[in-house]
C-alpha positions in Angstrom: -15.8 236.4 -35.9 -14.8 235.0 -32.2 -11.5 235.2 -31.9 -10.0 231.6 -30.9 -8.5 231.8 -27.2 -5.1 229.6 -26.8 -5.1 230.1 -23.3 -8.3 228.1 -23.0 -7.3 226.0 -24.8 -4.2 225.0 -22.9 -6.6 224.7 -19.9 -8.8 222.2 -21.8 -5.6 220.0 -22.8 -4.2 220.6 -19.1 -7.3 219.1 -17.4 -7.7 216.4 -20.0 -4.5 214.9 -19.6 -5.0 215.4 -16.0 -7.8 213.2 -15.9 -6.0 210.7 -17.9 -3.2 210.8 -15.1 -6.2 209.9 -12.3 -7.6 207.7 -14.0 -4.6 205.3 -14.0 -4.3 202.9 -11.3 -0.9 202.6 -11.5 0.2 206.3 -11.8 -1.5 207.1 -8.6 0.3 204.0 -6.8 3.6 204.8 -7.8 3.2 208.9 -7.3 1.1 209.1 -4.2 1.2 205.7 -1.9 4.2 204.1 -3.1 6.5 206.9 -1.5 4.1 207.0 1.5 4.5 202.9 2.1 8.3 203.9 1.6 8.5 206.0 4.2 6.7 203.7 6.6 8.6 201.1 6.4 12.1 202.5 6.3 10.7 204.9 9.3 9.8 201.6 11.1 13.2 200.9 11.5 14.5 202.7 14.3 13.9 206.3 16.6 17.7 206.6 16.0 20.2 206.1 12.9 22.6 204.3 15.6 22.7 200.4 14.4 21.9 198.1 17.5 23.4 195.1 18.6 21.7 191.6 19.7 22.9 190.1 22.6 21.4 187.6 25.0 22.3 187.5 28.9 23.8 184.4 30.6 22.1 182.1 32.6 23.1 183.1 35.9 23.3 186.5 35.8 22.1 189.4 38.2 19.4 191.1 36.5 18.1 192.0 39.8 16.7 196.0 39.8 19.1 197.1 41.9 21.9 196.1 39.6 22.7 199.7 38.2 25.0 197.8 35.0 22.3 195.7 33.9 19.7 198.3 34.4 22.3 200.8 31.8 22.6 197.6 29.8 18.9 196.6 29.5 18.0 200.7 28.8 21.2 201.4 26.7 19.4 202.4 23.1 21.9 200.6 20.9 21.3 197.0 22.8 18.9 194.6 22.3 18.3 191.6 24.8 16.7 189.0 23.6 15.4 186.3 25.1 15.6 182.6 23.8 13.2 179.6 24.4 15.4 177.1 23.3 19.3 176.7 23.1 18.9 175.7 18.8 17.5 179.1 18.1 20.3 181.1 20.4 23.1 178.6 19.1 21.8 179.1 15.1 21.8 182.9 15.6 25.4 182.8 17.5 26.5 180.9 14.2 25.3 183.5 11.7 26.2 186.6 13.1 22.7 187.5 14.3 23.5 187.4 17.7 26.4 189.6 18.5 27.3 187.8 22.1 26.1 186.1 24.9 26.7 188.9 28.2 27.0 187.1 31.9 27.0 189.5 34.7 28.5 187.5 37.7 28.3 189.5 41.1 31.4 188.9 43.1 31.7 189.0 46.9 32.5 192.3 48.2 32.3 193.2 52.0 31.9 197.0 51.3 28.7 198.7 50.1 29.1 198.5 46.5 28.3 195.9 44.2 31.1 194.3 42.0 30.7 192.4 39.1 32.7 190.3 36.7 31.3 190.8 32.9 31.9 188.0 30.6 31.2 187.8 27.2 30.3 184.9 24.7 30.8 185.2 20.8 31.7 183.4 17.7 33.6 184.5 14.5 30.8 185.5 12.8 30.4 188.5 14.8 34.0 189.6 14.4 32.4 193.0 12.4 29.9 193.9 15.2 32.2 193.0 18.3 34.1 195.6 19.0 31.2 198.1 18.8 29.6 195.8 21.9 33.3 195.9 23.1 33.0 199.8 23.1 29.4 200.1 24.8 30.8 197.9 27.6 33.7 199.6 28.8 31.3 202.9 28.5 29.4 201.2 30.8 31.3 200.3 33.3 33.3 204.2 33.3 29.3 205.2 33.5 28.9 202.9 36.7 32.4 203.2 38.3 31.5 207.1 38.0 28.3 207.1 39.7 29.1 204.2 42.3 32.5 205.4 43.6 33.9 208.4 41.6 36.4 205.9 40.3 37.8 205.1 43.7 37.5 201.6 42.9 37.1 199.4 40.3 33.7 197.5 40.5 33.7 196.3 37.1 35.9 193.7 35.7 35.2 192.9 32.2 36.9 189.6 31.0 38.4 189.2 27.4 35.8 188.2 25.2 35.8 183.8 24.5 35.4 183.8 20.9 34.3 180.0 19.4 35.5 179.9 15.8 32.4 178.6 13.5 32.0 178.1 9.5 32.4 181.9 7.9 29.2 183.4 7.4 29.3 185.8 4.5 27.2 188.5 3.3 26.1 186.5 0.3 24.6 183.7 2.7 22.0 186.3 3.7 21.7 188.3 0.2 21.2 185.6 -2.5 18.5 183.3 -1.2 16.6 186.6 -0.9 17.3 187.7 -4.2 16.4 184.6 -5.4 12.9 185.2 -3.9 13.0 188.5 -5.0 13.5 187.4 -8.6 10.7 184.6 -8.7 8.2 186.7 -7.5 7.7 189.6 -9.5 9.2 187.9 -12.7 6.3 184.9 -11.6 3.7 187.5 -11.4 4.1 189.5 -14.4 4.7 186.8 -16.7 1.6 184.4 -15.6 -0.6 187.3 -15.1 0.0 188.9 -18.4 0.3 186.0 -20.3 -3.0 184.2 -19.2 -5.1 187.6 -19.6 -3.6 188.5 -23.3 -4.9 184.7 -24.1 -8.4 185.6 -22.7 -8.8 188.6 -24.4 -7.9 187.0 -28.0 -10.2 184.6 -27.6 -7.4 181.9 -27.6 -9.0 180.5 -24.0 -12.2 180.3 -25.3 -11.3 178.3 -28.2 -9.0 176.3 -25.9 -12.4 175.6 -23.6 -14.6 174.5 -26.9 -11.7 171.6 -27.7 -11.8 168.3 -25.9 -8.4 169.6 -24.0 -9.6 169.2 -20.1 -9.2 172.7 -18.2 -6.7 171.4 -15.9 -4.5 170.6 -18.6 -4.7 174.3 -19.9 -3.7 175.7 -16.8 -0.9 173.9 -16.0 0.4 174.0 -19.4 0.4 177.4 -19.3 1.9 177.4 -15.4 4.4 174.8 -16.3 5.7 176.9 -19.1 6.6 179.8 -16.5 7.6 177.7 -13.7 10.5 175.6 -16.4 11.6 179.2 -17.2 12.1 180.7 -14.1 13.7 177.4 -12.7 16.4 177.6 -15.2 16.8 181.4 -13.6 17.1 180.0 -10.3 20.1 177.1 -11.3 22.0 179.4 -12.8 21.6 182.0 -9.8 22.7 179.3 -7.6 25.6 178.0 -9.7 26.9 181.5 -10.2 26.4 182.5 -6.8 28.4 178.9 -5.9 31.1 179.1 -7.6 32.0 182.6 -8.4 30.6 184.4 -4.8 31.3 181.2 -2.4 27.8 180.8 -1.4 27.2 178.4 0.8 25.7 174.9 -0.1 25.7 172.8 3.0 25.6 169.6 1.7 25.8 170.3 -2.0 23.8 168.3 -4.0 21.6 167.2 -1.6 20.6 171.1 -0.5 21.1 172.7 -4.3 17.9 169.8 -5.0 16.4 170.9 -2.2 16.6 174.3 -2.9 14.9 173.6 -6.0 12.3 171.8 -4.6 11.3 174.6 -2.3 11.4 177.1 -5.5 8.7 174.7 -7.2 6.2 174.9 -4.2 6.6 179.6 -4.3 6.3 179.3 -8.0 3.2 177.2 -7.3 1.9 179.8 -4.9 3.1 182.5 -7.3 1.3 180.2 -10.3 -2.1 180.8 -8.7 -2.0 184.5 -7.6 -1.0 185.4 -10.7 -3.9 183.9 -12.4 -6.3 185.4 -10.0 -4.9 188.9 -10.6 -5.4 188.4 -14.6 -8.8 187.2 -14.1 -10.4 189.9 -11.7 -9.0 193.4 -13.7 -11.2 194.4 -16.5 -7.9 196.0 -18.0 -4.1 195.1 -18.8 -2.8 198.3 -17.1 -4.6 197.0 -13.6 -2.5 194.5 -13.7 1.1 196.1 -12.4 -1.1 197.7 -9.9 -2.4 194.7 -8.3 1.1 192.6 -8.4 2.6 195.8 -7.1 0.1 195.9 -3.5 1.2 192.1 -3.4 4.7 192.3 -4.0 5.9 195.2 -2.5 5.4 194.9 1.0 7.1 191.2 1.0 9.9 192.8 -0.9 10.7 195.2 2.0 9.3 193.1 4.8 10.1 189.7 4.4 14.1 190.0 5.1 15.1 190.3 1.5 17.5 193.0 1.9 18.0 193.4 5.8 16.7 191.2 8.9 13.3 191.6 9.8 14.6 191.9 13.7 15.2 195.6 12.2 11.6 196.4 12.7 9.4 196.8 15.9 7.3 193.7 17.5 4.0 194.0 16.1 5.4 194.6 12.6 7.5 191.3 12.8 4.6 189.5 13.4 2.8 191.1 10.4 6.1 189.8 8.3 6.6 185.9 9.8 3.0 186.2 8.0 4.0 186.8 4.9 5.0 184.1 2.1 8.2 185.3 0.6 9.3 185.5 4.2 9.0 181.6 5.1 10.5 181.5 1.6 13.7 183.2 2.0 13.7 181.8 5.7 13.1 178.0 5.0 15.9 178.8 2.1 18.6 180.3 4.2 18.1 177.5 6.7 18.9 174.9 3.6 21.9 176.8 2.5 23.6 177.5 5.2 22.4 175.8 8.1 22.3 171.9 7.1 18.9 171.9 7.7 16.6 169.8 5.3 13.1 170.4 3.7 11.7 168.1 6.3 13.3 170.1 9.1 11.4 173.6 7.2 7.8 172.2 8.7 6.3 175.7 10.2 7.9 177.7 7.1 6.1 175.0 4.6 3.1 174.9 6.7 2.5 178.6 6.0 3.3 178.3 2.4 0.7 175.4 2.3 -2.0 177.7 3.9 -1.2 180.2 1.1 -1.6 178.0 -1.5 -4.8 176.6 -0.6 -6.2 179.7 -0.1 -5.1 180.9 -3.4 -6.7 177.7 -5.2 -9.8 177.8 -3.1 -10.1 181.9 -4.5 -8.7 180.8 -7.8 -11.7 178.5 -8.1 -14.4 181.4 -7.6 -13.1 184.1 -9.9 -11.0 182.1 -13.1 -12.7 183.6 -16.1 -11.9 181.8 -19.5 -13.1 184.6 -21.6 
């Protein structure tokens, strides 16, 4: 009589459950590319762990080549100059904090050899956190110029005390809860229209639905109207809370916390339709984390929910002003804190429009019923 081998056996169970592992969607995601995306996208962030500063440079200036301080200045690896088509965009980031100061660098008349210059520096209150770090980097330098110019003999650089303008407190919640709110309605969207439509295809419930005179139309949106009445009552209280309790910021109250809403209704419509496509392509229920997780993920860490998108290079900002949660948590923070109305939001609602008639149009080909 053979004599029954437990070691193959353990082999046997080993590769079977193996297999199992592979053969899930989602466990290969979440163990393989989901650190790898990680890693990207956090690596994207910078060669150094230095933070860098925002500043623009005056009109006026000497940017010429031979200007050794703004040469250090445009080459220093914790600046960033950036340059501004139109005075809204530089006063709007001034205002928030995005843009730590506006540098002028005024050559002065000097009947010696070197080149003197008179720094000035334009801020507001909201940078009061990143100011004296530009502060810092200035008179570093000027030291780093005064060295190489004239051994300290002289002093070719002036720098003037910084003209602070005093503007409405931006707080850290300003920036944090409108993407939060984003956050919230898309994956809670997602999972609840995607799962719910496809456990009421595969009982059948659907299909009965389609054989009674009840038109279609009416199905679906009964079914997206549930989820989008649920998650709005999500966002109020998010926006009361964060009101009254954190001091967020509602411009002109009412008027922008309606507003707010209404912009809310138009993602959850977008959200409505992706999640239906998502429960009507996958064969299986487990497919569907998988597929709201490729969707999701990026626009959580790429469309300026927890940090500014100005934290990653160029090409990749471009790749995020794409993205839908991005005009979402854009068009909201301009709401909130800025004044601005829905009507004043027209490229961020443009894009969003674009997305949802795509969505529709692709909703249209694949929508199974049973």
């Amino acid at each position: 009589m053979q004599r029954y081998s437990q070691s193959q056996a353990l082999w046997a169970v080993t590769k079977a459950s193996f297999r199992a592992i592979l053969s899930s969607p989602s466990a290969i995601f979440f163990s393989l590319l989901f650190p790898i995306v990680f890693v990207l996208i956090f690596g994207a962030f910078g060669s150094g762990s230095a933070p860098v500063y925002r500043i623009a440079i005056g009109t006026g200036s000497d940017t010429t080549v031979s200007n050794g301080f703004y040469q250090a200045l445009k080459n220093h690896p914790q600046l960033k100059i950036v340059n501004y088509v139109d005075s809204g965009s530089l006063k709007k980031d001034m205002s928030s904090g995005q843009l730590t100061g506006i540098i002028s660098i005024l050559k002065q008349a000097d009947t010696t050899n070197n080149h003197r210059y008179l720094i000035k520096v334009a801020t507001t209150s909201a940078s009061n956190n990143t100011m004296p770090a530009l502060e810092r980097i200035l008179d570093d330098l000027k030291l780093r110029y005064q060295l190489a110019a004239s051994g300290f003999k002289e002093d070719l650089i002036t720098l003037a005390p910084p003209e602070v303008t005093e503007v409405r407190k931006y707080r850290s919640i300003d920036f944090v809860l409108p993407g939060q709110l984003g956050f919230s309605i898309l994956f809670s969207t997602l999972f609840g229209v995607a799962f719910t439509f496809f456990s009421l295809r595969e009982t059948l419930v659907l299909k009965r639905f389609y054989a009674s005179p009840v038109n279609r139309t009416n199905i679906l949106l009964g079914v997206g109207f549930s989820r989008i009445f649920y998650q709005l009552l999500s966002v109020i209280v998010l926006l009361l809370f964060g009101h009254y309790v954190l001091n967020f910021t509602l411009h002109h109250g009412i008027i922008t916390f309606v507003e707010l809403i209404i912009l809310t209704i138009i993602m959850l419509l977008l959200l409505m339709g992706v999640g239906l496509i998502f429960s009507s392509i996958v064969k299986t229920d487990s497919s569907i984390p998988l597929l709201i997780n490729l969707f999701g993920f990026p626009q959580m860490m790429l469309s300026g929910t927890f940090f500014p998108i100005e934290v990653f290079p160029n090409w990749l900002q471009t790749i995020c002003k794409l993205l839908p949660l991005t005009q979402f948590n854009d068009a909201a923070r301009k709401i909130s804190f800025e004044g601005l109305h829905l009507t004043d939001c027209f490229k961020e609602l443009g894009i969003l429009g674009i997305w949802i008639i795509i969505t529709y149009i692709i909703l249209g080909k694949v929508l199974k019923w049973e």
